[in-house]
N, C-alpha and C positions, 0 to 999 in steps of 0.2 A: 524710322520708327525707333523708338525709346521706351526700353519695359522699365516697370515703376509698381511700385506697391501699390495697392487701396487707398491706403492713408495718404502717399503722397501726391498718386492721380488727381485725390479731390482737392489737395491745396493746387496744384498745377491748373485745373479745371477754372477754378475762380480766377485763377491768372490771365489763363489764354483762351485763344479763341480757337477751340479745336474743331475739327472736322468728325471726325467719326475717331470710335474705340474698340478696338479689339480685344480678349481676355484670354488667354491662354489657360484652358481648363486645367493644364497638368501643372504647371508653376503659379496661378493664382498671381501672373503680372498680367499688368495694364500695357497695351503701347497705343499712343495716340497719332494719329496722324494731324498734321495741318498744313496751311498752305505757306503760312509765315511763322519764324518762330524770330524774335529777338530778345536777346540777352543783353542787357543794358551793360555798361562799364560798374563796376562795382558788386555786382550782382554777385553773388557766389553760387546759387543754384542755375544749374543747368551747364556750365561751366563744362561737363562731357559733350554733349551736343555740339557746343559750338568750336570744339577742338575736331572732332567728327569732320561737321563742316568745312573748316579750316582745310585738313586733310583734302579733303575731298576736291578743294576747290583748287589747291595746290597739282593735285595729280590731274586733277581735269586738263588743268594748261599745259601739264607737261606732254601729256597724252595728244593737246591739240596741237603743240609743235612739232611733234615726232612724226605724226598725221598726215598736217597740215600741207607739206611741200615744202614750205622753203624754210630754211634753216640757218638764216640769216637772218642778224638784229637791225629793224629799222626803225628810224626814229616814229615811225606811224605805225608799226606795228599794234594792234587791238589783242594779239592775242600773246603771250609770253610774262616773262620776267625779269626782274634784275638780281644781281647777287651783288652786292657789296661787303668786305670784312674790312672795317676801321680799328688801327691800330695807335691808339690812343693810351694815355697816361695821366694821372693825378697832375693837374695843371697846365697840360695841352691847354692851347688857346683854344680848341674845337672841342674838346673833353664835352661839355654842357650840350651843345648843340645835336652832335654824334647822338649823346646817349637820349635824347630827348626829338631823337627821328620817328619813333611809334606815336608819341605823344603828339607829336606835331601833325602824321599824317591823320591820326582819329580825329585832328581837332578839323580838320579839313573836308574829310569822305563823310565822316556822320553828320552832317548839316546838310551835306547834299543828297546823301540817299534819306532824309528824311525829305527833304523837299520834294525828290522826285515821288516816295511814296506817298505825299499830302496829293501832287498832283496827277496823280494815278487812282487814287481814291477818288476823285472830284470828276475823272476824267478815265473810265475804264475802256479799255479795247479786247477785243478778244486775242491781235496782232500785237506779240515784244518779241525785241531783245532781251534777252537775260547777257547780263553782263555781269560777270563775275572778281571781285575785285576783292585780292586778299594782299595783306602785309604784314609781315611776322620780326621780330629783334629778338635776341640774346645776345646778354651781355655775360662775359668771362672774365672773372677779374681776375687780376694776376697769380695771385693763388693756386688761379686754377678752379676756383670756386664757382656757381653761378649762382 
């Protein structure tokens, strides 16, 4: 759930596809529930939600390794992470690559969870998997800056 003013509720409303609304009589917010929320690339609203999410979907996995039993990284592993830190420089022959590993996988994963969701739309069950699939970059430049 996400509280939101009046004025902002009703532009969010024409946006999505909400389930139901709750109003909280003593602060006069909105919080909407739904079942899918996406936040396009570029997008600037909503931009808390899907750091939320993010969050979320980070702790979940790590929750389901510590859980899980085994604690060992295998190539077929479904549930886990990787960490990578690249140390790179203005001119590295990797430089471009490295820093354009976020971009690469979006350009990858958002093609396919929209295909999966076209053919979940066309094809509902009551039976999933929910598979949760998050990757995050920062970049530190030398500075120190980010």
């Amino acid at each position: 759930m996400c509280p939101c003013r009046q004025a902002e509720w009703r532009a969010i409303r024409e946006r999505a596809s909400l389930t139901w609304t709750i109003v909280d009589e003593r602060t006069h917010l909105s919080y909407c529930l739904t079942e899918q929320c996406l936040i396009p690339l570029g997008q600037a609203a909503g931009w808390e939600a899907a750091l939320v999410d993010h969050h979320r979907a980070v702790l979940t996995a790590l929750a389901a390794k510590v859980v899980g039993g085994s604690h060992v990284s295998r190539a077929s592993d479904e549930n886990g992470g990787t960490t990578l830190s690249f140390d790179v420089w203005r001119g590295h022959p990797h430089e471009a690559e490295v820093r354009q590993l976020l971009a690469g996988v979006r350009s990858e994963v958002i093609p396919l969870w929209e295909k999966v969701e076209a053919y979940n739309r066309e094809h509902p069950t009551e039976t999933t998997c929910k598979v949760n699939f998050y990757c995050g970059q920062h970049v530190v430049q030398e500075d120190g800056e980010t």
